[in-house]
N, CA, C and O atoms as a DFTB+ gen file, in Angstrom:
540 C
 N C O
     1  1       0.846      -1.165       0.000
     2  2       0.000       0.000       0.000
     3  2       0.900       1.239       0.000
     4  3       1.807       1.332       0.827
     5  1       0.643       2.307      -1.018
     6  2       1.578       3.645      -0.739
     7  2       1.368       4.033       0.484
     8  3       0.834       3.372       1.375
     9  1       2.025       5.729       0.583
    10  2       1.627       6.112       1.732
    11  2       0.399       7.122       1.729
    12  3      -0.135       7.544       2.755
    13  1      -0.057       7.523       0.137
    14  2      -1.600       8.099      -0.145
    15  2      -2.338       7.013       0.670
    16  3      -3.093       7.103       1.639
    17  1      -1.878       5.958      -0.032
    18  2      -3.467       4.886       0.368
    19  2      -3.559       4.722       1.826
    20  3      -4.632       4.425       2.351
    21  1      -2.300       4.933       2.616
    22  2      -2.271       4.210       3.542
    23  2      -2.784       5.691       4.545
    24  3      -3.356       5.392       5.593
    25  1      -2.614       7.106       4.285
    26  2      -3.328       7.865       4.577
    27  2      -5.072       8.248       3.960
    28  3      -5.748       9.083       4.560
    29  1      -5.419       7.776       3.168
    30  2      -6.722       7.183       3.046
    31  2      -7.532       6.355       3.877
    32  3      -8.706       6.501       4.217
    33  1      -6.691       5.445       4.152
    34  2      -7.243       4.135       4.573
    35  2      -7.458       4.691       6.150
    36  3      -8.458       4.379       6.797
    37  1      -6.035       5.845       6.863
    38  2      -6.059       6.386       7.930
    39  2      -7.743       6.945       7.965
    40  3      -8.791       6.585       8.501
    41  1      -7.365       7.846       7.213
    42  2      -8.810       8.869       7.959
    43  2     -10.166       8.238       7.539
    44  3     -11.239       8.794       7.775
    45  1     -10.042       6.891       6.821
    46  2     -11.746       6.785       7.001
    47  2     -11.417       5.723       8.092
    48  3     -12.281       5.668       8.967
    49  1     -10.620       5.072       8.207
    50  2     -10.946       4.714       9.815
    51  2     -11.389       5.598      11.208
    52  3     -12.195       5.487      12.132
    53  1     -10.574       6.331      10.856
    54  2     -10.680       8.023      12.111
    55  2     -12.196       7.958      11.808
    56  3     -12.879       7.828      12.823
    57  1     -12.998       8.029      10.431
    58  2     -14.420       8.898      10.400
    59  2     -15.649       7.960      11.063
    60  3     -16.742       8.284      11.527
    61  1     -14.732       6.142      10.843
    62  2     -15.959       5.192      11.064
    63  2     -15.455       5.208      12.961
    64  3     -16.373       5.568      13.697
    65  1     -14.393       4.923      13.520
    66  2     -14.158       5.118      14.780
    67  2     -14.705       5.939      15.593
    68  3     -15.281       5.664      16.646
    69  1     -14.457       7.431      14.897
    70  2     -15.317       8.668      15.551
    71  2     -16.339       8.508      15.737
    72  3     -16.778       8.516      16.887
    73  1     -17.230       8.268      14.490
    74  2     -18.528       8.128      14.547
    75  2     -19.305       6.743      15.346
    76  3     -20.524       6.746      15.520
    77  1     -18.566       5.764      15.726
    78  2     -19.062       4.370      16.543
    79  2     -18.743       5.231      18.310
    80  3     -19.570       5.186      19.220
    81  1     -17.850       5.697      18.374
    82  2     -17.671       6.536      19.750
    83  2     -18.881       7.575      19.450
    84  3     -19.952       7.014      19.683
    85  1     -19.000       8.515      19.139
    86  2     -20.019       9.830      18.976
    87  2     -21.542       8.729      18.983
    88  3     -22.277       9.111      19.894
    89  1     -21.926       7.964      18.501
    90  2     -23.402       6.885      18.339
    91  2     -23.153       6.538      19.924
    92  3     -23.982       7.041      20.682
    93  1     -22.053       5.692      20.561
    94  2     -22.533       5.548      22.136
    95  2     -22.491       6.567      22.737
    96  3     -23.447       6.571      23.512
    97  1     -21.827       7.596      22.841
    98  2     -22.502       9.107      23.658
    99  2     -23.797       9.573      23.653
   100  3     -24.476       9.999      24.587
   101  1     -24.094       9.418      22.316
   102  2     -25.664       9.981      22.010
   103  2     -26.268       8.893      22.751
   104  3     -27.079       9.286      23.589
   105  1     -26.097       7.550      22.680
   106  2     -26.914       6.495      23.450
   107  2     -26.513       6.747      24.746
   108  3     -27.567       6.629      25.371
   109  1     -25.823       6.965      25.379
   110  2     -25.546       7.193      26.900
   111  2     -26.791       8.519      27.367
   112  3     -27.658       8.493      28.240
   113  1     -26.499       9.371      26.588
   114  2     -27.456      10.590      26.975
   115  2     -28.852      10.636      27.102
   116  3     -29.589      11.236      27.884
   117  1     -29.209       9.310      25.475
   118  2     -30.974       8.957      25.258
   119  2     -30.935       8.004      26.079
   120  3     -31.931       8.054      26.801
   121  1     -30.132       6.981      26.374
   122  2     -30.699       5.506      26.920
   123  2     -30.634       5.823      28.918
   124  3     -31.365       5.329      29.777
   125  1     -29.463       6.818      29.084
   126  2     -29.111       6.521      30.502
   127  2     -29.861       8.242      31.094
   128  3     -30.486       8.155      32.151
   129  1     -29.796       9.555      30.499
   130  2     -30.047      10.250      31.117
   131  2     -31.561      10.813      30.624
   132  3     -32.282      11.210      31.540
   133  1     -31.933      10.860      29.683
   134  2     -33.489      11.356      29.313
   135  2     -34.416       9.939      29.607
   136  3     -35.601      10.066      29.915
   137  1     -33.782       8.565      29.489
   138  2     -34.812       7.498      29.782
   139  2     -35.107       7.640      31.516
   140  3     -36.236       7.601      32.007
   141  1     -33.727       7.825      32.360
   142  2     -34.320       8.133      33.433
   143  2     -34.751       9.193      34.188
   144  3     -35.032       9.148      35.386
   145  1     -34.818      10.510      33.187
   146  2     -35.339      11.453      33.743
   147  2     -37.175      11.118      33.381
   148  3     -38.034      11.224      34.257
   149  1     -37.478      10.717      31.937
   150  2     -38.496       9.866      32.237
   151  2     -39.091       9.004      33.010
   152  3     -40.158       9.333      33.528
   153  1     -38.711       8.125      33.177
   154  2     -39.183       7.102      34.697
   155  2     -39.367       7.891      36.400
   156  3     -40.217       7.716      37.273
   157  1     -38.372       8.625      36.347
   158  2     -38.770       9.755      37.395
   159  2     -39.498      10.238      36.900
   160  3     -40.500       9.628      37.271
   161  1     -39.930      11.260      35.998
   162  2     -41.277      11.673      35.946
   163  2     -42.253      10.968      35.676
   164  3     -43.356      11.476      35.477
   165  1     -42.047       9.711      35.618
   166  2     -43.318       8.495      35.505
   167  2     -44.148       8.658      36.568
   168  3     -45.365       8.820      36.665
   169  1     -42.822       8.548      37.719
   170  2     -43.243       8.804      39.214
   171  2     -43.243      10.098      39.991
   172  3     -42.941      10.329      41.162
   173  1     -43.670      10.886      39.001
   174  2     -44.500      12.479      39.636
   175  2     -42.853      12.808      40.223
   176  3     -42.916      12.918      41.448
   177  1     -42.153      12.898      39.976
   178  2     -40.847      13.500      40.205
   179  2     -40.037      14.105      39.364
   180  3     -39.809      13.418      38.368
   181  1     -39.461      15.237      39.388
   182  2     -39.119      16.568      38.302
   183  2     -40.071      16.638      37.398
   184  3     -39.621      16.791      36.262
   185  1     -41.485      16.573      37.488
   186  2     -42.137      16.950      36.827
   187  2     -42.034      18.361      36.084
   188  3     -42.455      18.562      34.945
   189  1     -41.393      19.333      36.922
   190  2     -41.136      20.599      36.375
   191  2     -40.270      20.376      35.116
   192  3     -40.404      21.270      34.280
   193  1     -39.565      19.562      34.850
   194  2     -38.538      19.778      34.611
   195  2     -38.756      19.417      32.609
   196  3     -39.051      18.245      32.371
   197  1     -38.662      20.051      31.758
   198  2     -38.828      20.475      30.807
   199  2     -38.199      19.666      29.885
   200  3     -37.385      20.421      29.352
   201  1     -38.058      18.173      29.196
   202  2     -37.313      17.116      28.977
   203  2     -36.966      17.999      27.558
   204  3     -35.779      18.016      27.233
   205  1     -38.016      18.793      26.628
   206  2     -37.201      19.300      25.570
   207  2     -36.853      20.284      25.421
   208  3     -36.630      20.604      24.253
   209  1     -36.593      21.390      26.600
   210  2     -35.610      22.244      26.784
   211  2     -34.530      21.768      27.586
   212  3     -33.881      22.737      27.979
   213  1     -34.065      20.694      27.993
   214  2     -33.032      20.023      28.606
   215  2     -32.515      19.082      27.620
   216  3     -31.338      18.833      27.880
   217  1     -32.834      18.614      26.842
   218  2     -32.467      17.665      25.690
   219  2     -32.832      18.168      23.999
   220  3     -32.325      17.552      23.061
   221  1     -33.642      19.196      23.803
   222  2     -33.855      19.475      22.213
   223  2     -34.101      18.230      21.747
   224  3     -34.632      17.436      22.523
   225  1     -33.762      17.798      20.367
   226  2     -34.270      16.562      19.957
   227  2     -33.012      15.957      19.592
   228  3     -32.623      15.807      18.434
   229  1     -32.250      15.535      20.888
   230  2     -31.325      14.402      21.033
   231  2     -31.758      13.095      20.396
   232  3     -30.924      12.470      19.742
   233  1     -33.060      12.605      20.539
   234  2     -33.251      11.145      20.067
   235  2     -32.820      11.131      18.117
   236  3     -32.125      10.385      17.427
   237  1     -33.680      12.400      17.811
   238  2     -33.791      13.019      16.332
   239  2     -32.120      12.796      15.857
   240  3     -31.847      12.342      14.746
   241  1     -31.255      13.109      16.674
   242  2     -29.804      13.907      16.378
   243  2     -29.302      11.935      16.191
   244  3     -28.652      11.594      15.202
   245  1     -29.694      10.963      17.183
   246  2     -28.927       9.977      17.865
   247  2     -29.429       9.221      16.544
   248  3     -28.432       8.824      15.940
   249  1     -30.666       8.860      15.845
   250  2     -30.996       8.566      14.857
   251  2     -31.102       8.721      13.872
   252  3     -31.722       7.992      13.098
   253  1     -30.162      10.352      13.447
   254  2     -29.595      10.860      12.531
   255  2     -28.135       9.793      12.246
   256  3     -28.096       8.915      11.384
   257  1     -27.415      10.015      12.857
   258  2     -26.201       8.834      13.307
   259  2     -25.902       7.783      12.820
   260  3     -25.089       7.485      11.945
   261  1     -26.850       6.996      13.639
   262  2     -27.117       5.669      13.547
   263  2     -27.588       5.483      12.202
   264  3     -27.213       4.384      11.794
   265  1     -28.498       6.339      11.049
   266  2     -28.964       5.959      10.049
   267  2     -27.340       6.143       9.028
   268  3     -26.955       5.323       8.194
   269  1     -26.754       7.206       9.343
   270  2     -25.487       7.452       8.570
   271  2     -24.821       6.390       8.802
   272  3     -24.735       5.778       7.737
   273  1     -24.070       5.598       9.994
   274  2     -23.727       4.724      10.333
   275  2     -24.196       3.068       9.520
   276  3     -23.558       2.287       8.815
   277  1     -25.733       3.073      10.096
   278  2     -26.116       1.680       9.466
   279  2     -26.003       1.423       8.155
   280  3     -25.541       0.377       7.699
   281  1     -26.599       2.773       7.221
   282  2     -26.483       3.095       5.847
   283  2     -25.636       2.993       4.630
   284  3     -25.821       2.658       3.460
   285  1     -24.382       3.517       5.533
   286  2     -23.208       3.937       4.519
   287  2     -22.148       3.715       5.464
   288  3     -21.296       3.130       4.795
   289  1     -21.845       3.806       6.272
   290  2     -20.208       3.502       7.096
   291  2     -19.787       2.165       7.052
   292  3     -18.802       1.755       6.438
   293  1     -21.085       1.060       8.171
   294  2     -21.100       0.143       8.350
   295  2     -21.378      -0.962       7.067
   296  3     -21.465      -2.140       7.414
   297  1     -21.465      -0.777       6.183
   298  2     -21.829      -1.671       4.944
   299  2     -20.409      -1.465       4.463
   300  3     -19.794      -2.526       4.352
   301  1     -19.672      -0.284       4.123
   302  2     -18.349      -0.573       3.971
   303  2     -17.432      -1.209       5.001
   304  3     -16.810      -2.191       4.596
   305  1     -17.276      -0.912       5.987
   306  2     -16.245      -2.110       7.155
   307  2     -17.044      -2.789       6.217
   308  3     -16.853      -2.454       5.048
   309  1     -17.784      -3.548       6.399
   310  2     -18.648      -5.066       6.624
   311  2     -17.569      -5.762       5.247
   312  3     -16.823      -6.739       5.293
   313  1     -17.899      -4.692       3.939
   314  2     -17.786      -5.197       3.021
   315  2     -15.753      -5.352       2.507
   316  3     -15.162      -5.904       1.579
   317  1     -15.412      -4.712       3.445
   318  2     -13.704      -4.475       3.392
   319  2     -13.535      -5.774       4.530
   320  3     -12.619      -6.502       4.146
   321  1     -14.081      -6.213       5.667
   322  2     -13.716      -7.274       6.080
   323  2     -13.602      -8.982       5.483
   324  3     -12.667      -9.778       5.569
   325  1     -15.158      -9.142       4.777
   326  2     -15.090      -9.869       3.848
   327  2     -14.480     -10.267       2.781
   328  3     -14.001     -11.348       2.439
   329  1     -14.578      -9.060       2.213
   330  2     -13.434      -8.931       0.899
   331  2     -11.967      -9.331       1.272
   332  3     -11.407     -10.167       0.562
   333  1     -11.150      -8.655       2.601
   334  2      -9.916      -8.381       2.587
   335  2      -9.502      -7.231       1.674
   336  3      -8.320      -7.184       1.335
   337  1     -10.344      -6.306       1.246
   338  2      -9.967      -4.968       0.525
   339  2      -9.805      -3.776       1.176
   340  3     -10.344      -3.592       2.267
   341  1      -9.167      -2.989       0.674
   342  2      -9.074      -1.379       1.310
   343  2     -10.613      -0.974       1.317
   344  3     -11.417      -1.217       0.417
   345  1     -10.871      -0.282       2.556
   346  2     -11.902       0.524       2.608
   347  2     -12.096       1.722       1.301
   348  3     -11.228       2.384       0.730
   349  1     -13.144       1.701       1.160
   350  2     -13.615       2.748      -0.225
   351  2     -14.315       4.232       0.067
   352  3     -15.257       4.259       0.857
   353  1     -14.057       4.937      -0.293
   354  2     -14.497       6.642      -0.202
   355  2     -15.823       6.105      -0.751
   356  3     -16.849       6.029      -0.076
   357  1     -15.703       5.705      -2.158
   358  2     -17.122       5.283      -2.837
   359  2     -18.122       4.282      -2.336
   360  3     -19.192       4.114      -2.922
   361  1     -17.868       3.782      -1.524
   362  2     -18.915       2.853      -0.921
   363  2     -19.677       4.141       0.299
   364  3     -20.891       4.341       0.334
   365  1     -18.844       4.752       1.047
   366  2     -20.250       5.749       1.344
   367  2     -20.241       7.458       1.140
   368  3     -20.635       8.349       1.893
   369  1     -19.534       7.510      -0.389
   370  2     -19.769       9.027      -0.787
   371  2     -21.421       9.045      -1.124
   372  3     -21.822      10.208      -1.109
   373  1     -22.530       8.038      -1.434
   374  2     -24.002       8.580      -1.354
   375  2     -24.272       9.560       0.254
   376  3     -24.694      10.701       0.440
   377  1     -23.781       8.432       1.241
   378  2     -24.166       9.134       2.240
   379  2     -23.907      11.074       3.181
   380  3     -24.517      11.778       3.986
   381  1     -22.341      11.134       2.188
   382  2     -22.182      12.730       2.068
   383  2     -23.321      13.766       0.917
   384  3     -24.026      14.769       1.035
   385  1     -23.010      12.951       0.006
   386  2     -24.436      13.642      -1.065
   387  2     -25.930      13.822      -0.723
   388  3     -26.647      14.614      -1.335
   389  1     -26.445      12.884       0.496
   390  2     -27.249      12.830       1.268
   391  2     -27.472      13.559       2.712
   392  3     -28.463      13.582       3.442
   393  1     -26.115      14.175       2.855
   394  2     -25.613      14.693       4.211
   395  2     -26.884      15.473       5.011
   396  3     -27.355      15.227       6.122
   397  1     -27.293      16.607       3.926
   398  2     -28.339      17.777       4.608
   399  2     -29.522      17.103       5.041
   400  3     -29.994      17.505       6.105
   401  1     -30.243      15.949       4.320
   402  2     -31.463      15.159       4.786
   403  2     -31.101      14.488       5.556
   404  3     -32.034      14.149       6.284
   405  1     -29.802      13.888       5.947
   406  2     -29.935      12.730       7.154
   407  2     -29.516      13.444       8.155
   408  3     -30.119      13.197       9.199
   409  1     -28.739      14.207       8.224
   410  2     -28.216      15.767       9.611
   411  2     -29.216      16.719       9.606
   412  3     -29.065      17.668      10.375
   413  1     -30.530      16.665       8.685
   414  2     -30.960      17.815       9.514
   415  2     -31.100      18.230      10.451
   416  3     -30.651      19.352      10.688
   417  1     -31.805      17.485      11.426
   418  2     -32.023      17.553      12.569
   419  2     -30.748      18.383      13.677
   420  3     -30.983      18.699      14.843
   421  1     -29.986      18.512      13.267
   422  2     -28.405      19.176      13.774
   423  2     -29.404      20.684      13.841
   424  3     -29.810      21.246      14.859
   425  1     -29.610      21.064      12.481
   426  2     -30.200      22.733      12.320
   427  2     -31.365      23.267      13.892
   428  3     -31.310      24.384      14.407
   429  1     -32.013      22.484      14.211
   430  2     -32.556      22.519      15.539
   431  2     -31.548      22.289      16.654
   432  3     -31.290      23.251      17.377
   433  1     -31.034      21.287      16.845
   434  2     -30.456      21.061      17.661
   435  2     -29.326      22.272      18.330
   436  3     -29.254      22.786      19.446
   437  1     -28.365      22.466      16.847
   438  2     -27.694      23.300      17.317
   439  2     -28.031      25.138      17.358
   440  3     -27.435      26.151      17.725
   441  1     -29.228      24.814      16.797
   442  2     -29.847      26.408      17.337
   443  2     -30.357      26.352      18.616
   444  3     -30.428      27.460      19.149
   445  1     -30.857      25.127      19.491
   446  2     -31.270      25.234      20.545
   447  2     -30.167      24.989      21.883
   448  3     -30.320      25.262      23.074
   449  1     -29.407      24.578      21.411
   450  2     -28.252      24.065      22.788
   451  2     -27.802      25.064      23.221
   452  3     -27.970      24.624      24.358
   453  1     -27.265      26.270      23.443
   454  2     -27.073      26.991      24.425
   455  2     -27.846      27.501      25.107
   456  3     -27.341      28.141      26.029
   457  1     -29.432      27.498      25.029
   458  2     -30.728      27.285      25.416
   459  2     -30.805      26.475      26.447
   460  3     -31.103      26.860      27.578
   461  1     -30.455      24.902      26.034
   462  2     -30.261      24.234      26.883
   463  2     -29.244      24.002      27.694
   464  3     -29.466      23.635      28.848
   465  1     -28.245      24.140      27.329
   466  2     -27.335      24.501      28.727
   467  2     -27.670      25.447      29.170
   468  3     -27.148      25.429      30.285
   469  1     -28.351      26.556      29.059
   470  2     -28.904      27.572      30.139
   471  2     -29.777      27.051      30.862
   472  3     -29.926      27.462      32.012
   473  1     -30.426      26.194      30.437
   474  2     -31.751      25.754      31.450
   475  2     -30.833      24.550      32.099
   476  3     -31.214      24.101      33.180
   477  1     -29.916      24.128      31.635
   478  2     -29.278      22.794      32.620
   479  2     -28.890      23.732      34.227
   480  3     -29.367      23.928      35.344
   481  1     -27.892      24.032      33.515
   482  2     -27.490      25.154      34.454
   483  2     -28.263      25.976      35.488
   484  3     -27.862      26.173      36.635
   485  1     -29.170      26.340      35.080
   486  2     -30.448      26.862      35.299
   487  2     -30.925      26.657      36.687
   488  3     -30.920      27.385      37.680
   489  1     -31.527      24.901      36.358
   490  2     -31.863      23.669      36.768
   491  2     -31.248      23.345      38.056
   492  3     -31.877      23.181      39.102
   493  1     -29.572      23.235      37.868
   494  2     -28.728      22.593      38.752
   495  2     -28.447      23.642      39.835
   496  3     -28.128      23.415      41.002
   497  1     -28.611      24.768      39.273
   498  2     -28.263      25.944      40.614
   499  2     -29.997      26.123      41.433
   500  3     -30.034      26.425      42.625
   501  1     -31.095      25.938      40.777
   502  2     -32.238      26.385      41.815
   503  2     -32.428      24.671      42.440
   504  3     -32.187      24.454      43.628
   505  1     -32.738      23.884      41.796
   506  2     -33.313      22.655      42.080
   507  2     -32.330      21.508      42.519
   508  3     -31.664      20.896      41.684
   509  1     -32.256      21.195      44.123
   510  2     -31.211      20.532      44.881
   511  2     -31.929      18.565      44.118
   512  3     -31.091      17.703      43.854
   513  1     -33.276      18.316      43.945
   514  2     -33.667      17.303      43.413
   515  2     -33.338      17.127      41.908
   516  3     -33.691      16.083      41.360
   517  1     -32.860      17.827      41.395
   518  2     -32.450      18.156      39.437
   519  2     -30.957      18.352      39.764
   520  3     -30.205      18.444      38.793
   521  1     -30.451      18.426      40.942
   522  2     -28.683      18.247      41.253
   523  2     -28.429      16.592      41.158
   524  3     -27.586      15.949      40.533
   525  1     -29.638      16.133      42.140
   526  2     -29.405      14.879      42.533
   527  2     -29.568      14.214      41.473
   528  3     -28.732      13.316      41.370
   529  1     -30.451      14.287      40.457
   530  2     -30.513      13.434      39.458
   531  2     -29.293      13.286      38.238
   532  3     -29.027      12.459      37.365
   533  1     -28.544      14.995      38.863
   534  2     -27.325      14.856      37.571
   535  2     -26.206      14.277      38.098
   536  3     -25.266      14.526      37.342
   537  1     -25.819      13.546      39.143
   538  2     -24.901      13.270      40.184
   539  2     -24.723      12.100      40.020
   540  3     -23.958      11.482      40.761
């Protein structure tokens, strides 16, 4: 392998790595901190507490991801393991040409997040029960 290919081969590993780390964060945040701020408010507890001004549409963002991921990342590994071939730009350049419909959801998101860290923040300085839950 030159050392083009072999810096090729670098950064789409970096993009599929990044992105398998960045998919469990988003799942840590939907599965471990909005599922149980739900179940507490199942049980009449932080009811105040405003799940989509504290989260925006994290699930939207986490299944943005995961569709880029399942779609186009993961079908290339799959198909470079089998093979024994170099990973391919062209196996998921659809999914960059596709970029604005499967990231939309970012355009909300990131217009609303300093919103929501104001209300986290917010949250954690009035409410000693909305401390405890971030602890």
């Amino acid at each position: 392998m030159s050392e083009t290919e072999t810096k090729i081969q670098s950064a789409i590993w970096e993009l599929v790595t990044t992105e398998v780390y960045y998919i469990l964060a988003l799942q840590t945040v939907t599965d471990l901190f909005l599922a149980c701020l739900e179940d507490i408010q199942s049980h009449n507890i932080l009811t105040d507490v405003d799940q989509n001004k504290l989260f925006s549409n994290i699930r939207d963002i986490c299944e943005s991801n995961l569709k880029f991921w399942t779609q186009y990342l993961y079908p290339m590994v799959k198909d470079s393991v089998e093979t024994k071939e170099q990973m391919s730009v062209f196996r998921f350049k659809d999914g960059f040409m596709e970029f604005s419909n499967i990231f939309g959801p970012y355009t909300k998101y990131c217009a609303e997040q300093s919103t929501c860290q104001y209300y986290c923040k917010e949250l954690y300085q009035s409410n000693s029960l909305f401390m405890s839950y971030c602890a």
